[in-house]
N, C-alpha and C positions, 0 to 999 in steps of 0.2 A: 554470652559474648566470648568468641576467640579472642586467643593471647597473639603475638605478632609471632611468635614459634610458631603457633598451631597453623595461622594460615602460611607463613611461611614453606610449612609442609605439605599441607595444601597445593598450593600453589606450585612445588616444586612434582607433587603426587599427579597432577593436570599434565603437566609439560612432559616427562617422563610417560605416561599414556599417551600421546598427541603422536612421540619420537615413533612408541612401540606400535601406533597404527600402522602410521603411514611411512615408515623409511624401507618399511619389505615391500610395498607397490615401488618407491622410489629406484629402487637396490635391481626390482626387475625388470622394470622401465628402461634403466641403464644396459643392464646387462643385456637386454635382447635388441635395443639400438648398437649396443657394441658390436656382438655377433652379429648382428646381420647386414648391417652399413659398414663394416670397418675396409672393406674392400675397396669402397670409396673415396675412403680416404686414405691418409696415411698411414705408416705403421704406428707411429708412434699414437694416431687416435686410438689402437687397438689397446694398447700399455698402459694411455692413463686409462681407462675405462676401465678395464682391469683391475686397477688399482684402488680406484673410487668406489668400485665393487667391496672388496678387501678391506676400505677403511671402512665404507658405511657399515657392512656387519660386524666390525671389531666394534664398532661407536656403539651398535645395537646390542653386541654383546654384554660390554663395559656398562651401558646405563642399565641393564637387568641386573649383573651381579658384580660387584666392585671388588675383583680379585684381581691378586699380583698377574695371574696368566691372561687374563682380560686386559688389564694396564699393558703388558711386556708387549700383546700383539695390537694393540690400539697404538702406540708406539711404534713399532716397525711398520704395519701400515699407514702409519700418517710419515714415517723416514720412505716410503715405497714411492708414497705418490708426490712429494716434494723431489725427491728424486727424479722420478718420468716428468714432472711438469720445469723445474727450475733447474737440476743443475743435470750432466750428462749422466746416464742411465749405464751407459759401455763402459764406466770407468768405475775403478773402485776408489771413494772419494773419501773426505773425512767426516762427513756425513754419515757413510756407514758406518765406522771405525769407532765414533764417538754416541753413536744410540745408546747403545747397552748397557756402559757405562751411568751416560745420563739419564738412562729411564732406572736403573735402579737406584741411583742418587735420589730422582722423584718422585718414587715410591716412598723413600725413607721420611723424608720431608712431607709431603702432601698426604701421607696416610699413614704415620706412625701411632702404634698402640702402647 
């Protein structure tokens, strides 16, 4: 009989394989809808997609190996694309100003040794 750790781990070992399949079909799916329809539409379709691009492989990154440069760009890419979706993308905001700062504050706290 497993302990509730074990499957725990388990369970998190399942989810983690599921991401590692299937987020490079996802990542490509995007990215050749981006490139090849973005004429279509607008610019800014071009930029999040782009972006979505950017975070999904930082995400894919980050769940293989749980380092500060993994976290730093998992970070800027999720500031990339909150940026192109929500607030203006032509301006330098406090959004950008304050990432860097707050991702290594969240480093210290969420994965201190």
């Amino acid at each position: 009989m497993k302990t509730l750790q074990q499957q725990e781990v388990l369970a998190q070992d399942q989810t983690t394989e599921g991401i590692n399949k299937y987020t490079p079909y996802l990542i490509s799916v995007i990215s050749i809808v981006t490139m090849l329809f973005w004429v279509n539409f607008s610019n800014k379709f071009y930029y999040i997609g782009i972006a979505t691009v950017l975070f999904l492989f930082s995400v894919l990154n980050f769940i293989n190996k749980k380092i500060f440069i993994n976290f730093f760009l998992l970070c800027i890419f999720a500031n990339n694309l909150m940026d192109e979706v929500f607030f203006n993308p032509l301006k330098l905001g406090l959004n950008e100003i304050l990432v860097i700062p707050i991702t290594i504050i969240l480093w210290k706290i969420l994965y201190k040794k």
